[in-house]
KETIDREN-184222 format. One line per field, with one value per residue (C-alpha): x, y, z; residue in three letters; residue number from 1. Coordinates in nm, 2 decimals, m for minus. Example, Ala and Ser with C-alpha at 12.3 -4.5 7.8 and 13.67 -1.06 7.14 Angstrom:
2
c1	(1.23_1.37)
c2	(m0.45_m0.11)
c3	(0.78_0.71)
code	(ALA_SER)
pos	(1_2)
This chain:
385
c1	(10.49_10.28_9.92_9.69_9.25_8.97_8.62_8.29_7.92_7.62_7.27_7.06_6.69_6.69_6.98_7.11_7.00_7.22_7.24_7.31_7.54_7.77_7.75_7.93_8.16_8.27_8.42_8.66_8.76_8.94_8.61_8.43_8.11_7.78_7.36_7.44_7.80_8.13_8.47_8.76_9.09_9.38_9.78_9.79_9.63_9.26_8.89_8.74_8.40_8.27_8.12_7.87_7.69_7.71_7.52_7.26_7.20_7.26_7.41_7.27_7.55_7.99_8.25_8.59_8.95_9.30_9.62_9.70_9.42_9.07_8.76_8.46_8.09_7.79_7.45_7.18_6.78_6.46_6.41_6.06_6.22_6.53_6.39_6.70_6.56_6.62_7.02_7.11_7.08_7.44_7.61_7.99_8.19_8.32_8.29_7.92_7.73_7.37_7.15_6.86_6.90_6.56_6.35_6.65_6.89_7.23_7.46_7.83_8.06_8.45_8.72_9.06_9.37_9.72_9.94_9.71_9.80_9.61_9.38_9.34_9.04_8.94_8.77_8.52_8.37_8.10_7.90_7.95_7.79_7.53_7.28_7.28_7.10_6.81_6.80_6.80_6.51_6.34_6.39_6.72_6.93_7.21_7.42_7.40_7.47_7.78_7.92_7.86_8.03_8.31_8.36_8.41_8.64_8.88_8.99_9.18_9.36_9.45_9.48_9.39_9.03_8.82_8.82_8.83_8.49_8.35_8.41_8.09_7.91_7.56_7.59_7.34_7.03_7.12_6.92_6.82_7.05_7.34_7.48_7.35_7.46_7.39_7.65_7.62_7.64_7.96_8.13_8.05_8.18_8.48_8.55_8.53_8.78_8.51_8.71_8.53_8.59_8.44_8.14_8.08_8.06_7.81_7.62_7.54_7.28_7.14_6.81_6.77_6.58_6.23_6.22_5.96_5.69_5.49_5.14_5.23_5.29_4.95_4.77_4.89_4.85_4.43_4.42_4.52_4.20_4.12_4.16_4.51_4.60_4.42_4.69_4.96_4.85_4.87_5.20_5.27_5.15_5.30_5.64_5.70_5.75_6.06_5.93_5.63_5.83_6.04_5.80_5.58_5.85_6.01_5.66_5.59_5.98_5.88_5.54_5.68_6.04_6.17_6.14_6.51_6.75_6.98_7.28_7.63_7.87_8.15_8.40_8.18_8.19_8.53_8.70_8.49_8.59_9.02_8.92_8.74_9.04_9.33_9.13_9.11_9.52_9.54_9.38_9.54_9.87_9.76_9.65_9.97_10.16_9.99_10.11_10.45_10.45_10.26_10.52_10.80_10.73_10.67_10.97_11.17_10.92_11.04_11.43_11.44_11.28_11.54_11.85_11.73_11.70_12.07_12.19_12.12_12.38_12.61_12.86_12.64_12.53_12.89_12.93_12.64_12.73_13.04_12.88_12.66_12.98_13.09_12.83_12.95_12.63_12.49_12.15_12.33_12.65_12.32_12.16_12.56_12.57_12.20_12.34_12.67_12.50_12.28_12.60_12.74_12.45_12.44_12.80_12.74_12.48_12.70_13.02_13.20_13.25_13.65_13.60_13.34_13.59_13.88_13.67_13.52_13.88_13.97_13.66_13.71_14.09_14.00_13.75_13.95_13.93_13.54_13.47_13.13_13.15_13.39_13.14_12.84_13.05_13.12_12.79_12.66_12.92_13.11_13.47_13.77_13.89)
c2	(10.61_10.43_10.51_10.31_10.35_10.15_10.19_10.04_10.05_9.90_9.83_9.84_9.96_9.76_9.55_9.58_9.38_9.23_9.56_9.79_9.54_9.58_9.91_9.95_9.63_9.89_10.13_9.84_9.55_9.44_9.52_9.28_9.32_9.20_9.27_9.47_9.55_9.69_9.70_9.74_9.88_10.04_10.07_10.26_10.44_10.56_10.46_10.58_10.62_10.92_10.79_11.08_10.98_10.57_10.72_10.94_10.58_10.28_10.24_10.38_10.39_10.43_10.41_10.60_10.54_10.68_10.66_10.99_11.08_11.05_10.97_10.93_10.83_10.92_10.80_10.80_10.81_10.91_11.27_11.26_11.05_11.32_11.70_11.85_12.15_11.96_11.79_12.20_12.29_12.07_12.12_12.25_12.38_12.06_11.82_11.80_11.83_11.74_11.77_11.59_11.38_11.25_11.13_11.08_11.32_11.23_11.34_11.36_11.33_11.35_11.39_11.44_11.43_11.41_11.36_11.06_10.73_10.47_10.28_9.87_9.73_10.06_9.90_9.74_10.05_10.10_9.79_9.95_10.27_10.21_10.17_10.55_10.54_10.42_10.62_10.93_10.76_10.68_11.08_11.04_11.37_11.27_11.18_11.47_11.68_11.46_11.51_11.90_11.90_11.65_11.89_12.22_11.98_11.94_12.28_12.17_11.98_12.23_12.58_12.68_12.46_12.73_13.12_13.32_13.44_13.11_13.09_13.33_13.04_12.92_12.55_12.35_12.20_11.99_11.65_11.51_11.19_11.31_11.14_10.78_10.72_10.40_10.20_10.30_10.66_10.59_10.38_10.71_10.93_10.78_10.79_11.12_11.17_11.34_11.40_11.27_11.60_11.83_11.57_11.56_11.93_11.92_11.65_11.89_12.07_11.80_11.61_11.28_11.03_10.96_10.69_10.52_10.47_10.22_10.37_10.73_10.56_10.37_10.67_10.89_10.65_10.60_10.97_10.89_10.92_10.61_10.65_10.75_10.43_10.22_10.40_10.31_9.93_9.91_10.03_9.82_9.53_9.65_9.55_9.95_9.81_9.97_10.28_10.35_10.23_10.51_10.74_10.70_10.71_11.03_11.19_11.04_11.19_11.52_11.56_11.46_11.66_11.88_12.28_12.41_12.55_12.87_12.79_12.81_12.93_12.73_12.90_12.80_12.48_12.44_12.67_12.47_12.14_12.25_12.33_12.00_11.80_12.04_11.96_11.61_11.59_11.78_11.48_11.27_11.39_11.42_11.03_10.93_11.18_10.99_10.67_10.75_10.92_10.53_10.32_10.48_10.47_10.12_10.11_10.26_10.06_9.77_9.85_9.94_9.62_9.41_9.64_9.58_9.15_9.20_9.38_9.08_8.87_9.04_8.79_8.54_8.89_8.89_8.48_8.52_8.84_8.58_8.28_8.53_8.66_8.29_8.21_8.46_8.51_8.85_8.84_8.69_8.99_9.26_9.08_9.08_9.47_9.49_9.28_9.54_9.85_9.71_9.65_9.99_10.19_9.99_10.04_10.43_10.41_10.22_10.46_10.19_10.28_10.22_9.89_9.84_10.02_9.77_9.46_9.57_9.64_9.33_9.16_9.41_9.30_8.94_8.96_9.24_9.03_9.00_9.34_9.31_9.31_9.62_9.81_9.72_9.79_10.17_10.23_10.14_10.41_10.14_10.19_10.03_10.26)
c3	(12.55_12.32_12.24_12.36_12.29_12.40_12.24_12.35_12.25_12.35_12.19_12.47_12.38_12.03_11.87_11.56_11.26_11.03_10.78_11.05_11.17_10.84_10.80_11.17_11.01_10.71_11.00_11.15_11.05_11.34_11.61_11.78_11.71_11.81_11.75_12.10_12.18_11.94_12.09_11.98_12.09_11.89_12.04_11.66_11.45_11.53_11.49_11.15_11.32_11.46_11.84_11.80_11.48_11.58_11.91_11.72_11.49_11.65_12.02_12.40_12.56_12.45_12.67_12.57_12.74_12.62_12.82_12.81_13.07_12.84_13.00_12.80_12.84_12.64_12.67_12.47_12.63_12.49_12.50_12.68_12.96_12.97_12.81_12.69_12.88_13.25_13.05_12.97_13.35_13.37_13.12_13.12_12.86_12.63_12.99_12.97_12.66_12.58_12.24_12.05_11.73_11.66_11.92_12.18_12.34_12.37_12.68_12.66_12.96_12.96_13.17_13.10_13.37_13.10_13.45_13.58_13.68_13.41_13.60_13.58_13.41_13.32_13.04_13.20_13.39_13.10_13.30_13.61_13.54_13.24_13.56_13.55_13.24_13.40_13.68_13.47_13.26_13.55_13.69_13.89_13.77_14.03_13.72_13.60_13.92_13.96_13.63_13.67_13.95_13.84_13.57_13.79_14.02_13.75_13.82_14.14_13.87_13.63_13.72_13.38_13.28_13.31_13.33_13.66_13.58_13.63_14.01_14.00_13.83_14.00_14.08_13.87_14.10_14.35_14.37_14.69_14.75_14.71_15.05_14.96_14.60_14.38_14.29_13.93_14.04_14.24_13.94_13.73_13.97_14.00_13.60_13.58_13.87_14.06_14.44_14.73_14.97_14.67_14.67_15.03_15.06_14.78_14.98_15.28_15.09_14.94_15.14_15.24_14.92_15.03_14.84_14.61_14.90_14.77_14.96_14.82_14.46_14.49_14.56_14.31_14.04_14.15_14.04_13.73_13.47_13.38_12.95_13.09_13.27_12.97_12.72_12.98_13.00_12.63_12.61_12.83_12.63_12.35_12.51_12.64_13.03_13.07_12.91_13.11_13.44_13.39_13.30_13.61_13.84_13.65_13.73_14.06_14.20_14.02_14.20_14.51_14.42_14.77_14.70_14.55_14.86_14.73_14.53_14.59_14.35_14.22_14.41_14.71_14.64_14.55_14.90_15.08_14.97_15.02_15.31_15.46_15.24_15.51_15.79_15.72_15.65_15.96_16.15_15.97_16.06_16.40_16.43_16.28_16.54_16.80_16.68_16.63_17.03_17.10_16.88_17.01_17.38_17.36_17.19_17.46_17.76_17.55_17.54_17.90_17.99_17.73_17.92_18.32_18.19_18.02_18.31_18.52_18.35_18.17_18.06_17.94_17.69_17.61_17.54_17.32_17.13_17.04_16.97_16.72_16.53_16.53_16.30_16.02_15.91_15.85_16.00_16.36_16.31_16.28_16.64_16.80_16.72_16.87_17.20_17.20_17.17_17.49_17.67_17.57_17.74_18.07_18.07_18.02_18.30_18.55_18.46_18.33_18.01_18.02_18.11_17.83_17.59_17.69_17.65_17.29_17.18_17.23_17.07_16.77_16.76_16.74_16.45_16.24_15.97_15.91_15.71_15.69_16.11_16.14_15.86_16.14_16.41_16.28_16.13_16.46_16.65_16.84_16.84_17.02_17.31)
code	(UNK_UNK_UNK_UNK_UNK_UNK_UNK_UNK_UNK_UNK_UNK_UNK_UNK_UNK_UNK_UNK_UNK_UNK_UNK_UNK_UNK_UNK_UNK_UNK_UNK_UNK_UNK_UNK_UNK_UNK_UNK_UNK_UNK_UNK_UNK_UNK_UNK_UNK_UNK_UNK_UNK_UNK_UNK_UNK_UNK_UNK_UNK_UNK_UNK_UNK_UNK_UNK_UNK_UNK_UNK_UNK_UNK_UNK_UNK_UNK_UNK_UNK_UNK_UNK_UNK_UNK_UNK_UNK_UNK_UNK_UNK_UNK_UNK_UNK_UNK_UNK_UNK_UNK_UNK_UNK_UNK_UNK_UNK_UNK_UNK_UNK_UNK_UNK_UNK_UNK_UNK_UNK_UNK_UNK_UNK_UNK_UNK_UNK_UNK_UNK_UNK_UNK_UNK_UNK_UNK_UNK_UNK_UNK_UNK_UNK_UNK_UNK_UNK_UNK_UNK_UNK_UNK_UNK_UNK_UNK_UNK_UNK_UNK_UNK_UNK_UNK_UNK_UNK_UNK_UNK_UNK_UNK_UNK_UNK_UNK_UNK_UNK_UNK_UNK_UNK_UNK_UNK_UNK_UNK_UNK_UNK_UNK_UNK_UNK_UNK_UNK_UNK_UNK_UNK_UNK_UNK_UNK_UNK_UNK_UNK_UNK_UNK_UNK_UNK_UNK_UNK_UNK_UNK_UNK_UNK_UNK_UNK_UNK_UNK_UNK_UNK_UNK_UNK_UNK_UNK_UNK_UNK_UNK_UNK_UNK_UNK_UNK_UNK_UNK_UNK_UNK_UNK_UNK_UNK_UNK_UNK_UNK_UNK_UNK_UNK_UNK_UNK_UNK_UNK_UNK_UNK_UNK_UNK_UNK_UNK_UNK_UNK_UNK_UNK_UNK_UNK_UNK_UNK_UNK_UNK_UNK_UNK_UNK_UNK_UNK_UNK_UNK_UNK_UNK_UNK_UNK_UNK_UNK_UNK_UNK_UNK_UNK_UNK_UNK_UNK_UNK_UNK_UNK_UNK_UNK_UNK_UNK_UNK_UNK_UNK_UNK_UNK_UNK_UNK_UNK_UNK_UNK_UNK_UNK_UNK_UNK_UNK_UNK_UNK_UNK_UNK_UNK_UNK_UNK_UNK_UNK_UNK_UNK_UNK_UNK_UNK_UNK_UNK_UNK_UNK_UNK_UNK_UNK_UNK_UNK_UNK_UNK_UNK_UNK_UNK_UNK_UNK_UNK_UNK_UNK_UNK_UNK_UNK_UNK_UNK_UNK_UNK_UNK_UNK_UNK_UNK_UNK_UNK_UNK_UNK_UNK_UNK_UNK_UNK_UNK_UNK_UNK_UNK_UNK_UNK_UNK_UNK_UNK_UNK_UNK_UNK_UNK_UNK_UNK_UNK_UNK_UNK_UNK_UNK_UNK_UNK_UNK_UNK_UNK_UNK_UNK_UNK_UNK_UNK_UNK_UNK_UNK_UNK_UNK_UNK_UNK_UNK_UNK_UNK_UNK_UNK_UNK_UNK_UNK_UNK_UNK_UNK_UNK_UNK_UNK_UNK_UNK_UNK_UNK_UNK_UNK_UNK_UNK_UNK_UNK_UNK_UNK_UNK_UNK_UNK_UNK_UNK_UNK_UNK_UNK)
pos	(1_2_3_4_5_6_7_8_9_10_11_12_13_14_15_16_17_18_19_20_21_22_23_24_25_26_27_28_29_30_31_32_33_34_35_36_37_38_39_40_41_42_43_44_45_46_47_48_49_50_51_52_53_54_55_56_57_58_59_60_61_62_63_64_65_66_67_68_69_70_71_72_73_74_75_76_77_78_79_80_81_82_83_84_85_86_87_88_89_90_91_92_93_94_95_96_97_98_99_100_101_102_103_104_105_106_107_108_109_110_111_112_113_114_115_116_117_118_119_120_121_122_123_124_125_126_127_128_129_130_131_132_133_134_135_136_137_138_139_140_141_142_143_144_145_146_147_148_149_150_151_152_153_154_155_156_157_158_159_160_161_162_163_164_165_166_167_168_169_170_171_172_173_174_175_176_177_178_179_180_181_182_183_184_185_186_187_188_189_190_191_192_193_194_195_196_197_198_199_200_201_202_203_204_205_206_207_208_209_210_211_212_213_214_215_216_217_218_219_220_221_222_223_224_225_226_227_228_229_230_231_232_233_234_235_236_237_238_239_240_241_242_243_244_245_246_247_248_249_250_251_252_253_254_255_256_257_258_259_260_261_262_263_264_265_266_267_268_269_270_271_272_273_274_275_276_277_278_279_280_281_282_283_284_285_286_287_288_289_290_291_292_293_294_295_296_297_298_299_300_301_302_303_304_305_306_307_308_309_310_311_312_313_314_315_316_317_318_319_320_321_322_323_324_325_326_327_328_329_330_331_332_333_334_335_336_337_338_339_340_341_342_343_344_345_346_347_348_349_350_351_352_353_354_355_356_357_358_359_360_361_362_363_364_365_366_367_368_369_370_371_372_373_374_375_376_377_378_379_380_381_382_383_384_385)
């Protein structure tokens, strides 16, 4: 199989001038490259950059895909929207990572299924989910939570991702929301393979949103001192808008943040979810049980019904089975067997099955030399007497 990668980067807080521009340039020549964006995929060879070091200098947000099962997303936000402290709480082993460079902090998400099917447009997910960036600016840790738990759900997938020891492991804090995701969250969830039973059973213990009430917003911004809100309304002139949005709201959803239930443990979570996903193929199986039993009975209510109409005029079944085979066509010689096999049964039923014998004998005789008739005839079962 050949190798195939895709890369992708985005500018999103501040573009690139021209200088930093070609200093990306000098890693790829082949890239397409922008003040905002650099893509660039390779089917050989690989990317001289380091996607870590272009995050901690120039780009917000990179989006990683390899065909042999990579998933990659890392976003970059400033650290007083996102404290490390608050990233730590979710991080896994090498699936979620987190640290500072600077004045941001950088999280790394992967996922990696080598026995996957590749996914179409794949590539284009990075637009799909860079919503979440925002949301966890603006407070939202439901990213996080579902890349913790993507992470620990990868063990259904291989037996060996993590240690025995780990099934003891406390789940991270669970955000309210959890049963009404964005669609940015549910675009990221689905890139890192996160299953949908693990995630439900995870969404029992997570409350309802209260949402952004506008009245409970308004009031706790008046209690704000007033030198406070003249420093916010200068950033905000200073084109920080999208800064200060997300720093109130971060604040607000803390203040007004639901007190922490107890936590499960992985191998809670995990049990729990196998066994909502067996009770689910149990249904399943049931409904489709029930629609065989329903398919089939009308089948047979159907058949019945075709026999008591044949059994009315039984010769004018056996002139047509004829004219059928007359056409030497395959479709009609399938429809004659059909008609044959319906003469056979009422012939069983009325105990006249030597007379049906005798006349099929002498149909078979007649036509003994159309092969592709006598192969229907015997894969049917009907047989001269």
């Amino acid at each position: 199989m050949s190798e195939y990668q895709y890369y992708e980067f985005l500018a999103i807080d501040r573009p690139l001038d021209e200088d930093e521009q070609a200093e990306v340039r000098a890693l790829s020549t082949r890239a397409v490259i922008t003040s905002t964006s650099f893509i660039n995929e390779y089917e050989w060879g690989d990317f001289r950059g380091d996607p870590a070091r272009l995050m901690e200098r120039y780009y917000d947000a990179h989006l990683y895909l390899a065909n042999w099962g990579t998933h990659r997303l890392m976003l970059r936000l400033p650290r007083a929207l996102l404290p490390l402290k608050t990233a730590q709480q979710y991080c896994v082993s090498d699936q979620v990572t987190a640290w500072v460079s600077g004045e941001h902090l950088i999280l790394d998400l992967s996922s990696e299924d080598e026995e996957g099917d590749w996914e179409e447009d794949a590539e284009r997910s990075l637009a799909a989910m860079v919503g979440v960036r925002a949301e966890l600016a603006a407070g939202d840790v439901r990213p996080l939570y579902l890349a913790w738990l993507a992470a620990y759900g990868a063990w259904e997938r291989d037996e060996d991702a993590f240690d025995y020891a780990d099934e003891d492991e406390l789940e991270a804090p669970v955000p309210p929301g959890l049963g009404s995701l964005t669609a940015p969250q549910r675009a990221l969830a689905g890139f890192l393979r996160l299953d949908a039973d693990l995630l439900s059973v995870a969404a029992t213990a997570s409350p309802p949103l209260t949402g952004d009430d506008p009245q409970n917003l308004a009031a706790w911004i008046a209690g704000f001192p007033a030198a406070e809100k003249d420093a916010l309304l200068l950033r905000v002139a200073q084109d920080h808008a999208a800064a200060v949005r997300a720093e109130l709201l971060r604040r607000f959803r803390a203040s007004a943040a639901p007190q922490e239930g107890p936590r499960r443990t992985v191998a809670a979570l995990l049990d729990a979810a196998a066994v909502r996903r067996a009770e689910r193929d149990r249904q399943a199986a049931a409904r489709h049980a029930e629609e065989q039993t329903r398919r089939e009975r009308e089948r047979a209510l159907a058949r019945e019904r075709r026999l008591s109409d044949l059994a009315e005029d039984e010769e004018a079944a056996w002139a047509r089975a004829e004219a059928l085979i007359a056409t030497k066509r395959p479709g009609e010689y399938d429809e004659a067997v059909e008609l044959l096999k319906d003469l056979e049964t009422l012939a069983h039923a009325a105990d006249r099955t030597a007379a049906f014998s005798e006349r099929f004998t002498d149909l078979q005789a007649r036509h003994s030399r159309k092969p592709s008739l006598i192969e229907r005839f015997n894969r049917a079962g009907l047989k001269p007497a």
